[in-house]
Each structure stands twice: as C-alpha cells, then as structure tokens.
KESE-143519 format. One record per residue: x, y, z of N, C-alpha, C in turn; residue in three letters; residue number from 0. Coordinates in nm, 2 decimals, decimal comma, always signed. Layout:
<recs>
nxx nyy nzz caxx cayy cazz cxx cyy czz type seq
X Y Z X Y Z X Y Z ala NUM;
...
</recs>
This chain:
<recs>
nxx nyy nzz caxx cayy cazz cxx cyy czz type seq
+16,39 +22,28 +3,60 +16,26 +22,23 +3,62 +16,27 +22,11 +3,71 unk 0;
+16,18 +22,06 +3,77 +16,18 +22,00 +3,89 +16,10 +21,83 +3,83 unk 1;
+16,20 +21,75 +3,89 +16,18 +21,60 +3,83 +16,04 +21,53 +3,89 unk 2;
+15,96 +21,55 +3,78 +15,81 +21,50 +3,85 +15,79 +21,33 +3,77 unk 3;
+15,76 +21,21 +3,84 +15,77 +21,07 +3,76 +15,63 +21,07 +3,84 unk 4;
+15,58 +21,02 +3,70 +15,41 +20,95 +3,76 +15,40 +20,79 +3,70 unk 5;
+15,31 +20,74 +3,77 +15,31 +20,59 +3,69 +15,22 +20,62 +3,52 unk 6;
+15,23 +20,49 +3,47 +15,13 +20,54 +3,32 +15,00 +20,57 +3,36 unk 7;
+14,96 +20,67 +3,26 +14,85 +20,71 +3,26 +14,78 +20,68 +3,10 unk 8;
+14,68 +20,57 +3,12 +14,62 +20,58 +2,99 +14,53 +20,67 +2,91 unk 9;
+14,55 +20,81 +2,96 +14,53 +20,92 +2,88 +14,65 +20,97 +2,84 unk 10;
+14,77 +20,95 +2,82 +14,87 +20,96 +2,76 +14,86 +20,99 +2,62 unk 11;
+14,78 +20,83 +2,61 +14,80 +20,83 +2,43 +14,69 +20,96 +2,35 unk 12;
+14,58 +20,96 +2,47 +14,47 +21,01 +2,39 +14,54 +21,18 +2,40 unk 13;
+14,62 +21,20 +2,49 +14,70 +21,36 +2,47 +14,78 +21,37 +2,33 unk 14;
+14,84 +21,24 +2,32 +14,92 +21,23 +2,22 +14,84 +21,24 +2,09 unk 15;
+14,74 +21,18 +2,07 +14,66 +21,20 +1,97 +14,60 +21,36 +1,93 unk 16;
+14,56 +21,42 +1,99 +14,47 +21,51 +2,02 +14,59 +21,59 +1,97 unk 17;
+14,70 +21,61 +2,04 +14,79 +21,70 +1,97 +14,86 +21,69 +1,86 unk 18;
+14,86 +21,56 +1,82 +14,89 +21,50 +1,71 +14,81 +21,56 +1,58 unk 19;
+14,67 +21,58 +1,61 +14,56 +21,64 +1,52 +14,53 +21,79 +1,50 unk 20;
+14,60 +21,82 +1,64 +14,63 +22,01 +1,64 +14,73 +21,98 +1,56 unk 21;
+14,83 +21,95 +1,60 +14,96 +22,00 +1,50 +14,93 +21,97 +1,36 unk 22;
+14,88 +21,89 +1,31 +14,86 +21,84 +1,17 +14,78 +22,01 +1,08 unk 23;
+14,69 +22,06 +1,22 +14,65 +22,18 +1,11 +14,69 +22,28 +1,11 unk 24;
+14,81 +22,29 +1,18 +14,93 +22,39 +1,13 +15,03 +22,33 +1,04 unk 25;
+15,10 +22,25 +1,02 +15,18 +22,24 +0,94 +15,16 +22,14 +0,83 unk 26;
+15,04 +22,05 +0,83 +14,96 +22,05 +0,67 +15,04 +21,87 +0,64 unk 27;
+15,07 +21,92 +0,49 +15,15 +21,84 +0,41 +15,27 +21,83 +0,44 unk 28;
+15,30 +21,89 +0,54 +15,47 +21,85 +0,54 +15,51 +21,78 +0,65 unk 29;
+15,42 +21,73 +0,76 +15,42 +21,58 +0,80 +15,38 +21,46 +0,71 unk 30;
+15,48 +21,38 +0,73 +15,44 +21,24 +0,68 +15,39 +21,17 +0,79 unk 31;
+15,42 +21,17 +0,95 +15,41 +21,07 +0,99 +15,41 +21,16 +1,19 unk 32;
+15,31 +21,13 +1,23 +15,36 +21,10 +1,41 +15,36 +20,98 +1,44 unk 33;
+15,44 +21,01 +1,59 +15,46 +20,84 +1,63 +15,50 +20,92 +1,78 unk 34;
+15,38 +20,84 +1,85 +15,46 +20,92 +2,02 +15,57 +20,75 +2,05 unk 35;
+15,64 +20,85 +2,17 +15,79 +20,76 +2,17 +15,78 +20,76 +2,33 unk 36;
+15,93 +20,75 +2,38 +15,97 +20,80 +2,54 +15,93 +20,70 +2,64 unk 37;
+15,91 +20,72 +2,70 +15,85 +20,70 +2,83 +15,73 +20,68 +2,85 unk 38;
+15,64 +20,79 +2,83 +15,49 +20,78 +2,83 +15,42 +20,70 +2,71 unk 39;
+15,53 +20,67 +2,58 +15,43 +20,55 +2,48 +15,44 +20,40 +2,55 unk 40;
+15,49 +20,35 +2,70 +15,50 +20,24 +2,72 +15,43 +20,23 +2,81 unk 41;
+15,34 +20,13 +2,81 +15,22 +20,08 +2,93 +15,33 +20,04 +3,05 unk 42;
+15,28 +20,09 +3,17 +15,36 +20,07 +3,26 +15,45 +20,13 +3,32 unk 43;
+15,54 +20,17 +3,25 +15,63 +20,25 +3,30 +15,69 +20,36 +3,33 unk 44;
+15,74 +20,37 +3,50 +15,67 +20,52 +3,53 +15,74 +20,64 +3,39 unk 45;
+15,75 +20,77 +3,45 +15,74 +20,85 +3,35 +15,74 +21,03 +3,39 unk 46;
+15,82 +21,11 +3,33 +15,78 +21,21 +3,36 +15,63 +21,26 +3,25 unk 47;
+15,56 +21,31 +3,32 +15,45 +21,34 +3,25 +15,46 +21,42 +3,12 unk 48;
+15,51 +21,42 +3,05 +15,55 +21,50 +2,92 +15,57 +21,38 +2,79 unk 49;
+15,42 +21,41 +2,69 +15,42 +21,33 +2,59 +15,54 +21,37 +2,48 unk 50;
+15,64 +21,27 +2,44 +15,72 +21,26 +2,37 +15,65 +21,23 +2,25 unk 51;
+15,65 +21,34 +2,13 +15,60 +21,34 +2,00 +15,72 +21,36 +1,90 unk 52;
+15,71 +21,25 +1,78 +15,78 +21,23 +1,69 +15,71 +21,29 +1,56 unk 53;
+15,74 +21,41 +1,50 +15,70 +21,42 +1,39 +15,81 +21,44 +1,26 unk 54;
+15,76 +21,35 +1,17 +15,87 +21,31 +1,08 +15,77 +21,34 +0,94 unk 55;
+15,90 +21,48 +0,93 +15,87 +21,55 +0,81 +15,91 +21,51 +0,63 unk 56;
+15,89 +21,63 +0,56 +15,96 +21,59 +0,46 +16,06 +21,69 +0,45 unk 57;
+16,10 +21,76 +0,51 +16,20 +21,90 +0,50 +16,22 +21,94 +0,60 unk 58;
+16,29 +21,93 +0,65 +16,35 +21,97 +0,82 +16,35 +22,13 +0,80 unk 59;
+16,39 +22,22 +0,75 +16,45 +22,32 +0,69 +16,31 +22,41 +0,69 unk 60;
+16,23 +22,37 +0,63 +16,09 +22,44 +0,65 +16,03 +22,46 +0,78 unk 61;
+16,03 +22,38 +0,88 +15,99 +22,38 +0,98 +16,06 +22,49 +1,07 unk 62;
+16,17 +22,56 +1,03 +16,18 +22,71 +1,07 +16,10 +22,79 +1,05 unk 63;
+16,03 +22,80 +0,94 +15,96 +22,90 +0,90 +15,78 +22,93 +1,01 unk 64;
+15,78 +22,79 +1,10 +15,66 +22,81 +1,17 +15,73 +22,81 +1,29 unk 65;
+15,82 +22,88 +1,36 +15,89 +22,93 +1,49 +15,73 +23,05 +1,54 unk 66;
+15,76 +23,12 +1,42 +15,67 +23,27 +1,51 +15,49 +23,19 +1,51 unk 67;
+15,45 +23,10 +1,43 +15,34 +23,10 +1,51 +15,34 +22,97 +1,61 unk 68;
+15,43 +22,90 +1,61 +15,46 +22,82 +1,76 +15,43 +22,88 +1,86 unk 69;
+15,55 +22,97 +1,87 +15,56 +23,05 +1,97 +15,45 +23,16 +2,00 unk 70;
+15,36 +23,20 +1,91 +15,23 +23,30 +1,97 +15,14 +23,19 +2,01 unk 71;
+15,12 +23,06 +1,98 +15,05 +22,94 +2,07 +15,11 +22,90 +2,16 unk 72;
+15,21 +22,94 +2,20 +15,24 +22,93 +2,34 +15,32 +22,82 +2,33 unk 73;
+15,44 +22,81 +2,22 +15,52 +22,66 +2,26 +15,65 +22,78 +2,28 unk 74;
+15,72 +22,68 +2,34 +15,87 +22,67 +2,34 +15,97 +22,68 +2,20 unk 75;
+16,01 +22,73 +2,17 +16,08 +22,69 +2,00 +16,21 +22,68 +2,03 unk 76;
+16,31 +22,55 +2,07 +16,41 +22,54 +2,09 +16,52 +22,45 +1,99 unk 77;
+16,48 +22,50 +1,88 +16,54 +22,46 +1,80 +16,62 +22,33 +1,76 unk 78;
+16,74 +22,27 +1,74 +16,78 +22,22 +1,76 +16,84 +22,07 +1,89 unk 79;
+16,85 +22,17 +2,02 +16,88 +22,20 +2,14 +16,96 +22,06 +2,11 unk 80;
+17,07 +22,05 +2,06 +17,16 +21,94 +2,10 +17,17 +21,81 +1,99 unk 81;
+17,07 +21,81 +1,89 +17,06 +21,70 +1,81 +17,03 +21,77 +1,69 unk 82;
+17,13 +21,78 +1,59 +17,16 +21,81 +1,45 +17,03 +21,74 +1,39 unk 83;
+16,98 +21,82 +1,30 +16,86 +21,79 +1,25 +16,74 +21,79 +1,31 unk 84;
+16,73 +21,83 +1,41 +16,58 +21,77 +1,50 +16,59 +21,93 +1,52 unk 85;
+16,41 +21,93 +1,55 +16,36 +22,08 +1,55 +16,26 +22,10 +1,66 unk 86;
+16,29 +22,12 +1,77 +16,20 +22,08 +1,94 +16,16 +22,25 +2,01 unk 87;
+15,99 +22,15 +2,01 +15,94 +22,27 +2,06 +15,88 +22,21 +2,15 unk 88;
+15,84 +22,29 +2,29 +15,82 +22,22 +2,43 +15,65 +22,33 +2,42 unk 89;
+15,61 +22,26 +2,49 +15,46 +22,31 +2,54 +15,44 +22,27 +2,68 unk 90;
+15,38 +22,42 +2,75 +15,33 +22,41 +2,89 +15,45 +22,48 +2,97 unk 91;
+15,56 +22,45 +2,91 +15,63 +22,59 +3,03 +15,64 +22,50 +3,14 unk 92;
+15,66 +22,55 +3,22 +15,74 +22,48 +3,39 +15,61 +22,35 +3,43 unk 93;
+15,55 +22,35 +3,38 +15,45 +22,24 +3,36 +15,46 +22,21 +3,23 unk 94;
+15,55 +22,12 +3,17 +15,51 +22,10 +3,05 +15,45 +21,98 +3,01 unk 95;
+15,39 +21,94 +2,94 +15,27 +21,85 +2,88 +15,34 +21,74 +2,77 unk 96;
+15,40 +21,81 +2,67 +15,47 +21,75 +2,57 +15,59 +21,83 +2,50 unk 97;
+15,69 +21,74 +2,47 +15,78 +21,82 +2,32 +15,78 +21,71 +2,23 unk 98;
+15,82 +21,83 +2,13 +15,73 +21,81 +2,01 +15,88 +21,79 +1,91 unk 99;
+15,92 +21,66 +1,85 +16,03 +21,65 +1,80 +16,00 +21,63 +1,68 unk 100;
+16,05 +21,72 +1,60 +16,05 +21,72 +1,45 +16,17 +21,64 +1,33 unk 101;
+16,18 +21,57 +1,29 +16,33 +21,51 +1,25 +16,28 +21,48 +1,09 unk 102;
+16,38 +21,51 +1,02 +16,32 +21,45 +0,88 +16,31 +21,32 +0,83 unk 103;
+16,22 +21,30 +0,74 +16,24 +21,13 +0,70 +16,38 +21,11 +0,68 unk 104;
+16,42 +20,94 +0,71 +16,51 +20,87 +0,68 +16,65 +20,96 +0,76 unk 105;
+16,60 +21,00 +0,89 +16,72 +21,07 +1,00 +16,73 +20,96 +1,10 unk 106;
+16,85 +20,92 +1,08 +16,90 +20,81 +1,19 +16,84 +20,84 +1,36 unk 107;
+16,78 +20,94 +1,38 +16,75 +20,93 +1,50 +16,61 +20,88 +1,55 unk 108;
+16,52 +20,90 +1,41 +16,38 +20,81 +1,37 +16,39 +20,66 +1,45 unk 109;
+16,46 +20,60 +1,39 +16,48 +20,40 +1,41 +16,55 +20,43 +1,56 unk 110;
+16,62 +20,49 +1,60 +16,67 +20,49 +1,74 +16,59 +20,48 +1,82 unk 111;
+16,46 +20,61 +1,82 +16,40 +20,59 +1,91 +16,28 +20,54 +1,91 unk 112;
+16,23 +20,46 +1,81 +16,12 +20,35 +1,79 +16,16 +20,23 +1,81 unk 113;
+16,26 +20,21 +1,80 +16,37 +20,07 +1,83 +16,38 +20,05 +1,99 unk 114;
+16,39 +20,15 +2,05 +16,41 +20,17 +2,18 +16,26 +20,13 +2,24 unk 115;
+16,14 +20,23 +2,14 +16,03 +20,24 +2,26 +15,99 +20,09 +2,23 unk 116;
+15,97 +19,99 +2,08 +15,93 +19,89 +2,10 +16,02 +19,77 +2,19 unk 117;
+16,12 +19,80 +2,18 +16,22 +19,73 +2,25 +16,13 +19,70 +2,41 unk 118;
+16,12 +19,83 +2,45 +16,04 +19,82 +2,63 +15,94 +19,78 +2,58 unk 119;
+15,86 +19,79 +2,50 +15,71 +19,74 +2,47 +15,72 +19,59 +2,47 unk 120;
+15,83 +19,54 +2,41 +15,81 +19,40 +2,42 +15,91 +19,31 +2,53 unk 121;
+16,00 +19,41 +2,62 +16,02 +19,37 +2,71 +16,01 +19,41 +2,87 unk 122;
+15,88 +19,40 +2,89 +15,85 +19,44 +3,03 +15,92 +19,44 +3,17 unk 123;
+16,00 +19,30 +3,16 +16,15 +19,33 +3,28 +16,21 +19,44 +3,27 unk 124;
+16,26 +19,49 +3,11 +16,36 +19,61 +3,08 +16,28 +19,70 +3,14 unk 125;
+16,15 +19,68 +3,12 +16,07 +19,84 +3,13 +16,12 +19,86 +3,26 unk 126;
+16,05 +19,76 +3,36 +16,04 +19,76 +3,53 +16,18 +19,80 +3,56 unk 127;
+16,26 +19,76 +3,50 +16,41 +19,80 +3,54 +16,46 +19,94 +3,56 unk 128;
+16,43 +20,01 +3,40 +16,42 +20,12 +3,38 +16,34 +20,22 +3,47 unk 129;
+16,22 +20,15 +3,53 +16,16 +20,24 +3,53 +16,19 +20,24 +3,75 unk 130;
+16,27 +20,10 +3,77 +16,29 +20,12 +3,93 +16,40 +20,28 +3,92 unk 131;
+16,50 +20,24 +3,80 +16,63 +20,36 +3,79 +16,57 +20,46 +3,78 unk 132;
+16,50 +20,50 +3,73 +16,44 +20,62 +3,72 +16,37 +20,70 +3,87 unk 133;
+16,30 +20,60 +3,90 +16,29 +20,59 +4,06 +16,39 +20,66 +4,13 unk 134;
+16,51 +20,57 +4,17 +16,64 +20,59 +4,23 +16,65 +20,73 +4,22 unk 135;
+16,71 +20,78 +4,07 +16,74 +20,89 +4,03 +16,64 +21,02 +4,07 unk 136;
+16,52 +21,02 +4,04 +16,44 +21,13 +4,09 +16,42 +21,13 +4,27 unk 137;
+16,51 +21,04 +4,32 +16,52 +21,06 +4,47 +16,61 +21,13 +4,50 unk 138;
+16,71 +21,11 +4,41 +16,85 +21,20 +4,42 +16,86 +21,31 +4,38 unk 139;
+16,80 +21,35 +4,29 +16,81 +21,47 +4,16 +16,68 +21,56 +4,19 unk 140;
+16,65 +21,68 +4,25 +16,55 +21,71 +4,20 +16,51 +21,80 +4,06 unk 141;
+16,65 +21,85 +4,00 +16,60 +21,94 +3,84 +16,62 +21,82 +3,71 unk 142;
+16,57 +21,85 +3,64 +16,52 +21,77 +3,55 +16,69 +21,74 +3,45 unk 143;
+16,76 +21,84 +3,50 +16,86 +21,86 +3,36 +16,99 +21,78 +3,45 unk 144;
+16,98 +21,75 +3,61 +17,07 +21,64 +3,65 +17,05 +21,50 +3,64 unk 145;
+16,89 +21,48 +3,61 +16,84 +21,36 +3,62 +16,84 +21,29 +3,50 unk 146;
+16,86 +21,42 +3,35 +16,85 +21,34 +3,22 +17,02 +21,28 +3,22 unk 147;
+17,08 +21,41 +3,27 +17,23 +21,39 +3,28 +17,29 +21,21 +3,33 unk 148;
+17,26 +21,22 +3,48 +17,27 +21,07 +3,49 +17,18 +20,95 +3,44 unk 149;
+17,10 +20,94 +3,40 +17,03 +20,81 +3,31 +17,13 +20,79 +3,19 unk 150;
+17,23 +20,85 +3,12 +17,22 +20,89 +2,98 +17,27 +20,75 +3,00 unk 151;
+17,40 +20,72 +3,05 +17,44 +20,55 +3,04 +17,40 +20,48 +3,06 unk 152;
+17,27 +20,46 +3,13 +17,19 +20,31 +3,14 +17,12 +20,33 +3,02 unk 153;
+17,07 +20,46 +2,96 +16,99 +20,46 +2,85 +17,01 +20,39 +2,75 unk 154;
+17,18 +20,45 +2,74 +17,28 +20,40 +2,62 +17,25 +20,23 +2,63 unk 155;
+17,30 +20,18 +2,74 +17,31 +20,05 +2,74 +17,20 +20,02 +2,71 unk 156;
+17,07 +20,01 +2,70 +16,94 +19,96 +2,72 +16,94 +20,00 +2,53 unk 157;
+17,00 +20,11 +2,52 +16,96 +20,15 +2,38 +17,04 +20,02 +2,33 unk 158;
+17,13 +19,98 +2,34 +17,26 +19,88 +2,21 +17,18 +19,74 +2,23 unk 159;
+17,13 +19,74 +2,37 +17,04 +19,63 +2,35 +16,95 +19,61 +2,28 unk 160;
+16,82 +19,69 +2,29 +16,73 +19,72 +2,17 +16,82 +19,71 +2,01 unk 161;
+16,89 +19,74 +2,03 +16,92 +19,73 +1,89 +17,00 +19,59 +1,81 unk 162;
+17,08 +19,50 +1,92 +17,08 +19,39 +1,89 +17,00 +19,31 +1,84 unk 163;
+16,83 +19,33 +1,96 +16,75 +19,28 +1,97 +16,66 +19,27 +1,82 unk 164;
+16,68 +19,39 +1,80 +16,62 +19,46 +1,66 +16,70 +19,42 +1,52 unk 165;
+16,79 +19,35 +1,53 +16,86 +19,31 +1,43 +16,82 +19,17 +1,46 unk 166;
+16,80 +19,07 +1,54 +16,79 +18,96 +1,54 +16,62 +18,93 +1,50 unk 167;
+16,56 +19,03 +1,54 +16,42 +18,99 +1,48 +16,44 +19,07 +1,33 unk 168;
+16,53 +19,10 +1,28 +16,52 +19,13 +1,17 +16,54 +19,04 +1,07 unk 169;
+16,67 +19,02 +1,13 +16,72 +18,85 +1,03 +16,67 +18,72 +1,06 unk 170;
+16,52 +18,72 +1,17 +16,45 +18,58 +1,18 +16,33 +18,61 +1,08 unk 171;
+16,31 +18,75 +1,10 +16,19 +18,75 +0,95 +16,24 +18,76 +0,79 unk 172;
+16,35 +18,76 +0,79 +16,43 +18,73 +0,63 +16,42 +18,59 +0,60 unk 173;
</recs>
C-alpha cells in the first residue's frame, strides 16, 4: 500500500466516533471501552489517514467468533498480525479509513499506546518532531510496509520517553 501523510483533520475524531458507535452494535457488551490512539488522535500531527481504534474488551477469545460477519461488512480480519493478544481488523482496502484494534482489558499493550498518544498530546515539540520524520520517511519509502519498518526506532525511543515521562507525573500525583 502506498504511504499517503496528510496534515490533521478535525474530522478525524468525529470518524472515530461514528465508528466507534457502529462497532458497539455488533459486538454489544463485550466492549468495555474505545479510545482512538496513533497519529490521527493528535491535533497537529501529520498522519496517514487511517483512524487508529482501540477497543478493549472483556475476552479477547470471543472476538474470533465475529470474523465472518466483519468480513461480509467489508473489514479486513487479520487477526493477530504480529501482536499476541490483539485482534486487527482493517476497513476500506487499498484506501483504508481505520483499523480496528481489539486487545483485552489489563493487556500491556493498552498503557503503551495511550501513554504514547498522551505523551505527543502534551508534548507538541515531540509531535512536530515526529511528524517532520515521518515527512523525511514518506519521501523515501513509497509502500507503507517500508515506511512502518524504518520509524520503528524513533518510535521506540519516543515510546521509553513517554514512559519515563509517565512515571514522573505518576509519582508527582502520589
């Protein structure tokens, strides 16, 4: 797929919502919680156009059982794809719009990536930083699967930061 970065768009959130309230009337009671993340939950920062959705269940395990009608609505159902426990379904095909990450409560990968997205939310340098790299990178890269490839170490570093950071406003509110 081909690396498309747009600046924010404040219809972002309202896609994230909207699908947030589709998905809720398929799978019911067994969300506890959305939370859009990524790229596109940060004012500002450019972005590939695809809403990063966090849905945090009560049973990872069940969320197999709605593969076949994802997929007759027209998602993606890719399972896993690389992170134990997480259950990712992509919408829109070679244009895609959003994926849809499923993770169960109390999955270490939940705090990772809310830690991260508040982290840029309250640091707008980081954002601008991140988001010139991203820049750079989709000048170089045009498929999408070279360009996640090289960010992964600035990510990392940006991620250990967020999370110092996240530990010091933890232990100034104790």
């Amino acid at each position: 797929m081909k690396v498309r970065l747009s600046v924010f768009n404040e219809n972002w959130a309202q896609m994230f919502q909207d699908e947030a309230h589709f998905l809720k009337t398929i799978f019911g009671d067994e969300v506890i919680k959305f939370e859009q993340f990524g790229s596109t939950s940060v004012r500002g920062l450019k972005a590939k156009p695809v809403i990063d959705m966090m849905c945090i269940v009560k049973d990872i395990e069940k969320i197999d059982s709605f593969n076949a009608k994802m997929d007759s609505l027209g998602y993606d159902v890719a399972g896993e794809w690389g992170i134990p426990g997480r259950r990712l379904f992509r919408k829109g095909g070679e244009n895609r719009t959003h994926h849809i990450h499923f993770y169960q409560q109390n999955n270490p990968h939940i705090k990772r990536h809310l830690i991260f997205r508040d982290y840029l939310r309250s640091h707008p340098q980081e954002a601008e930083s991140y988001s010139e790299f991203k820049e750079e990178l989709a000048r170089k890269f045009d498929d999408t699967r070279e360009y996640s490839l090289a960010k992964r170490a600035f990510v990392k570093e940006m991620e250990e930061r967020a999370l110092i950071w996240f530990q010091r406003k933890k232990n100034l509110s104790l």
